[in-house]
Structures are given as structure tokens and as C-alpha cells.
C-alpha positions as CSV (number, residue, x, y, z in Angstrom):
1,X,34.3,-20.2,-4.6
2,X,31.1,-18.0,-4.3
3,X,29.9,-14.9,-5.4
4,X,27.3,-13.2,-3.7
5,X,25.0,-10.4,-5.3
6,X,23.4,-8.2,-1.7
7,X,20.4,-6.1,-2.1
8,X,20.4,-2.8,0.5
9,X,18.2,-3.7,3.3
10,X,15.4,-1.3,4.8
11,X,15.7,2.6,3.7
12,X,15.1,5.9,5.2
13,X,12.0,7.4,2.1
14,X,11.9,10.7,1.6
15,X,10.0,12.3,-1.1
16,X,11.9,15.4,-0.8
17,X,15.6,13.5,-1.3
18,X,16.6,12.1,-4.4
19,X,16.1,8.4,-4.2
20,X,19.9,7.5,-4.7
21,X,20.6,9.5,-1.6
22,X,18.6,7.9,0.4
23,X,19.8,5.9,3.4
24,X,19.9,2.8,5.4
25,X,16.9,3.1,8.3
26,X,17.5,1.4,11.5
27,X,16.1,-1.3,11.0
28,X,17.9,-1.6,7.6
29,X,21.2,-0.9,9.7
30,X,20.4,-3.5,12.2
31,X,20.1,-5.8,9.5
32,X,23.5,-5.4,7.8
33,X,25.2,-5.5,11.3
34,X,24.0,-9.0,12.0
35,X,24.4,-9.7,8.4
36,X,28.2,-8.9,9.3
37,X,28.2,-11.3,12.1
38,X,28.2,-14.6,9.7
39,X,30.8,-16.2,8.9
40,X,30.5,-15.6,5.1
41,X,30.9,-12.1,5.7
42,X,34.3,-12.7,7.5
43,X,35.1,-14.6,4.2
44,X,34.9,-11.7,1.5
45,X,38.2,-11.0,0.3
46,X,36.5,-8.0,-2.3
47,X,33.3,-5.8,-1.7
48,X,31.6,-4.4,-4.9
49,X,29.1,-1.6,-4.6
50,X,26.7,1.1,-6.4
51,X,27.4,4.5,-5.8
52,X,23.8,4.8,-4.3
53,X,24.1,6.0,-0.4
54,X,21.7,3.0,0.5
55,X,24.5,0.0,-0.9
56,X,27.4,2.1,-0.1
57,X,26.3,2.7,3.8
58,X,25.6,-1.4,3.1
59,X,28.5,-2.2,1.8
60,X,30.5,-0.5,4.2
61,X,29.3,-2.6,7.4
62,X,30.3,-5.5,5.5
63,X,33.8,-4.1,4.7
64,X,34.2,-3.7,8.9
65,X,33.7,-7.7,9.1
66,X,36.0,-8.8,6.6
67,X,38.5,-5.7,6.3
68,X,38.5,-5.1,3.0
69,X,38.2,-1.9,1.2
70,X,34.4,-0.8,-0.7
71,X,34.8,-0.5,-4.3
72,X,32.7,1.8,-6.4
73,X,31.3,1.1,-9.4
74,X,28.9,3.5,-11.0
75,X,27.4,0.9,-13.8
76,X,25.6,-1.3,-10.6
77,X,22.9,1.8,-9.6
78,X,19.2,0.7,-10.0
79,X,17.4,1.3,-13.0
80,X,17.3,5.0,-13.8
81,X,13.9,6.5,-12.8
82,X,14.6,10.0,-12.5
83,X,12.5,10.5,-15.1
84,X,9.0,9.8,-12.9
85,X,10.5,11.0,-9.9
86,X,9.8,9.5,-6.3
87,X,6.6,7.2,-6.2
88,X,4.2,6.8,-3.3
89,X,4.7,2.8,-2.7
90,X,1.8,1.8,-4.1
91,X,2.3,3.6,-7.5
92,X,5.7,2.2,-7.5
93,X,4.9,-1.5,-7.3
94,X,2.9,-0.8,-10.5
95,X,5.3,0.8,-11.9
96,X,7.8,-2.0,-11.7
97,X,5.4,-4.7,-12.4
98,X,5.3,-2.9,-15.8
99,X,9.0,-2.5,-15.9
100,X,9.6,-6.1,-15.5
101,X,6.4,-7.2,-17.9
102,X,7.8,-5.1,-20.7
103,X,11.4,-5.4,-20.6
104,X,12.1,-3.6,-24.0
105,X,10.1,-0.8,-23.6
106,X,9.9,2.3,-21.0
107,X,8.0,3.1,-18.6
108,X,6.8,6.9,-18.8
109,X,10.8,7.7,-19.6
110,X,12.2,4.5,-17.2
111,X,15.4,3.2,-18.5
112,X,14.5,0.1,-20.3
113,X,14.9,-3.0,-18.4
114,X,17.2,-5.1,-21.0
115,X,19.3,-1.9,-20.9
116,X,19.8,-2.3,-17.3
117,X,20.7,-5.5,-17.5
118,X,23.1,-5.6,-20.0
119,X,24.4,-2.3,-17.8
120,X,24.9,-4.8,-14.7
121,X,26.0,-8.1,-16.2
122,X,28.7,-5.6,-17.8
123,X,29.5,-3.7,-14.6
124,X,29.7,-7.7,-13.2
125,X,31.5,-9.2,-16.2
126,X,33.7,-6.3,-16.1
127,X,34.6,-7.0,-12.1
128,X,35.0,-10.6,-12.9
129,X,37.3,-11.0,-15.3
130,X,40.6,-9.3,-13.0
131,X,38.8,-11.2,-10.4
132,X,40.9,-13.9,-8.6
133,X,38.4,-16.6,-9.0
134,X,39.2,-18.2,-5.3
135,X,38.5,-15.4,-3.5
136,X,34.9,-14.8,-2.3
137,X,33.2,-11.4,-3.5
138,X,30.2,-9.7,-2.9
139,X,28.1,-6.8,-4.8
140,X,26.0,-4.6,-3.2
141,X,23.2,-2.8,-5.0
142,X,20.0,-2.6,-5.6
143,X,16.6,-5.3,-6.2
144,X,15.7,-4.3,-9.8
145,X,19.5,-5.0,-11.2
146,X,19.9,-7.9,-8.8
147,X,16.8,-9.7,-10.8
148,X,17.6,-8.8,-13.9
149,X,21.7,-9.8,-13.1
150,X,19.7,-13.0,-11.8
151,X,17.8,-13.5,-14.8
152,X,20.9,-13.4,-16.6
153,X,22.8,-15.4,-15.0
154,X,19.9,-18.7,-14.5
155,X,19.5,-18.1,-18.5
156,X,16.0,-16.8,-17.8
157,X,13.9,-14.1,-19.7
158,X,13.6,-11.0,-17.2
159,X,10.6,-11.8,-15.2
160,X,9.5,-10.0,-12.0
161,X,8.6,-13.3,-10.7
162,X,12.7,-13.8,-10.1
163,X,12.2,-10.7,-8.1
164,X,13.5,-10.7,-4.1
165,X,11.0,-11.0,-1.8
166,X,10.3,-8.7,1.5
167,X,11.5,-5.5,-0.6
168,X,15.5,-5.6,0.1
169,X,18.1,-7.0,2.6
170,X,18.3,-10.2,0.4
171,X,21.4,-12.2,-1.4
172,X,21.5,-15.0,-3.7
173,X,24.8,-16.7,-4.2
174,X,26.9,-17.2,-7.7
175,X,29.7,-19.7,-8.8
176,X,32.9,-17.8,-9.5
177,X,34.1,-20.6,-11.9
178,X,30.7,-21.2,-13.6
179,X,28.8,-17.9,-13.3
180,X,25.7,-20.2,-12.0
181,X,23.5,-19.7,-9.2
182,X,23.7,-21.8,-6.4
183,X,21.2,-20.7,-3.9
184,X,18.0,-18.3,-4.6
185,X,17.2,-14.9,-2.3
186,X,17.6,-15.2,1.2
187,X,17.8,-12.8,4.0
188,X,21.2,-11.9,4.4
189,X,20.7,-12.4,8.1
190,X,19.9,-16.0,7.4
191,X,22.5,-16.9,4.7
192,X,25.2,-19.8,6.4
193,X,27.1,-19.8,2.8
């Protein structure tokens, strides 16, 4: 049976809220409804998510699909960068080029990047193992966990070029039996399962 691991699609920036506050936009919204239209998302017997406004709000439109309840896990937020605050796009992609480049050191006060993911494959692990392992689950967070959870779990070093593509509203699928990937990022619009 699969395991999927979502990424929030399309968020509402605003410099003057703190990041994990932030929302889903409309377009990001749109995306998750018609994401909630496939048949996979009918199949989730067990929805996982951050505590971030932007997976929960995901998370939820999912839940309406396949009537199950949203579970909160703290340990799945992104990467803590509270320290640098919000960053004008730009500025940002640097900044997580660097994260991903240097995985054992921080950026300007950046929660390390093998700290995050030995954060999420716990929070994962953790999920997992009271996990029926025929039932179909999803997690919802965020891009920079997702990669490193996917570096993990391909056996890869933590590499940037594992990252999703188009900047959120992407999945890649998981064995529940083998904890090996079986298809890479995909719009979750586009996934058939």
C-alpha cells in the first residue's frame, strides 16, 4: 500500500505575518480541491500534518474527500528559520541553495539541515510504526522536510537537486512495507496513484 508525502500548494506571502501562519492563496486552494477530486485522495484512510496553517488548511481539503480526521504533528514543520526572518523570494532561493549545499552547517542561525531531517524521518518513523501498513496515508508539510525525508528515504545524501519543482503543491509516493519510493514529485493535481 502507498504512502504519500504532499507539499502545501501556493501561499498567501506576507512579510508582516510569521511564515508558519501563512495561508493557502486561491490558487493554492484551487489546487488542493481538484487534488481532492482523485481517486487516491478518496483512498486515505489517515491524514498526517504540520502544525503550519499552510499544510493544515491543506490537509484539511483532503480530510473532506476521504473523511478522515487531520492529525497534528508538531516534528513535520519546515526547517526553522525564524532566526533570518521572512525573505524577499529572491534572497530566499539563495538562502536555501546554501541550506541544502551545507547540510551540517547553519545558515546565519537556520536549523541545520541533517537536524531537520532526522526531525522528520522521526516524526515519519514515529507515525509508521502504529501504522496499519494496508491502509493508504498521506503527510502534509512543507518542500524543505519533504526533500530531505526524500533523501532519506532513496538512501541519497541531502541534495537540493531532490528538491520539488514549481515551488509547492507536489507529492511523491512511498511503499508502506518497504519505505521506498515509488514515484518522484508530481503535481498533486496530476497524481493517478
Amino acid at each position: 500500500m502507498f504512502g504519500i508525502y504532499i507539499t502545501h500548494p501556493q501561499v498567501r506571502i506576507d512579510a508582516n505575518v510569521p511564515v508558519p501562519k501563512w495561508g493557502l492563496s486561491d490558487v493554492g486552494a484551487a489546487r488542493a480541491r481538484k487534488a481532492a477530486e482523485s481517486g487516491w485522495a478518496r483512498q486515505l484512510r489517515r491524514i498526517v500534518s504540520s502544525d503550519e496553517t499552510k499544510a493544515i488548511e491543506t490537509a484539511e481539503i483532503l480530510a473532506k474527500a476521504s473523511g478522515v480526521t487531520v492529525e497534528i504533528v508538531h516534528a513535520m514543520h519546515e526547517n526553522d528559520r525564524t532566526a533570518t526572518g521572512f525573505l524577499p523570494p529572491p534572497q530566499f532561493e539563495e538562502a536555501a541553495n546554501w541550506f541544502f549545499a551545507h547540510p551540517e552547517q547553519s545558515f546565519k542561525g537556520w536549523e541545520r539541515a541533517v537536524d531537520a531531517q532526522d526531525r522528520i524521518v522521526e516524526a515519519v518513523n514515529a507515525v509508521l510504526a502504529t501504522h496499519d501498513a494496508t491502509a493508504p496515508i498521506a503527510f502534509v508539510g512543507h518542500g524543505g522536510v519533504g526533500t530531505l525525508l526524500k533523501c532519506h528515504l532513496a538512501g541519497r545524501p541531502i541534495s537540493r537537486d531532490r528538491d520539488q519543482p514549481g515551488g509547492g503543491g507536489n507529492l511523491y509516493a512511498f511503499g508502506l512495507a518497504d519505505r521506498r519510493l515509488t514515484c518522484d514529485w508530481t503535481p498533486i493535481e496530476d497524481w493517478q496513484g
